[in-house]
C-alpha positions, -999 to +999 in steps of 0.1 A: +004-306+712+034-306+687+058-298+715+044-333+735+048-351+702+084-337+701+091-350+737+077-381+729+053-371+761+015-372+745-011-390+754-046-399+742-079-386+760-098-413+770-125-427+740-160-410+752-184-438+749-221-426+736-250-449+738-270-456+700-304-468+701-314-499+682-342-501+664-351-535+678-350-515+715-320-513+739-289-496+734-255-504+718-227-484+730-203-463+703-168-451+713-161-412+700-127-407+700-110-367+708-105-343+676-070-338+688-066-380+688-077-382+651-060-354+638-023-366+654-034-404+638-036-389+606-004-376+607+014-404+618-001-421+588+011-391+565+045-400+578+046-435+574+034-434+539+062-410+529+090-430+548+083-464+545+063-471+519+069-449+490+109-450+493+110-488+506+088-510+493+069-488+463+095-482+434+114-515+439+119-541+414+132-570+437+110-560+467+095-586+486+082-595+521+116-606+531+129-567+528+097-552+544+104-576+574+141-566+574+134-531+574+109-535+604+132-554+622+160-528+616+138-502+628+123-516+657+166-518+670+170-485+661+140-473+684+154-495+711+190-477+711 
């Protein structure tokens, strides 16, 4: 898995949907989504919060909106060199 991350080459299983009974009859249906598909979420999140957030936006006096949107903006041209 790390190695598909790396390449940029993963891809999510497909949600496995379970049926829940209600108690008023009938079923509702409940998407379960892979181990694997969690655990690389939580990471991403992990990452985000140590680059973006905590340098960017956290310990800055004059922060505002306006740099947050900057900063998105310069790393969305980045992503599309």
């Amino acid at each position: 898995m790390p190695i598909l991350l790396k390449k940029g080459a993963y891809r999510a299983k497909p949600v496995r949907e379970v049926y829940i009974p209600r108690p008023t009859g009938g079923c509702r249906p409940l998407g379960v989504t892979a181990l694997e598909d969690k655990i690389v979420q939580r990471a991403t999140v992990e990452v985000f919060e140590r680059t973006i957030y905590e340098t960017d936006f956290s310990y800055c006096r004059m922060g505002s909106d306006r740099d947050a949107v900057s900063t998105m903006r310069w790393m969305r041209s980045i992503r599309d060199c």
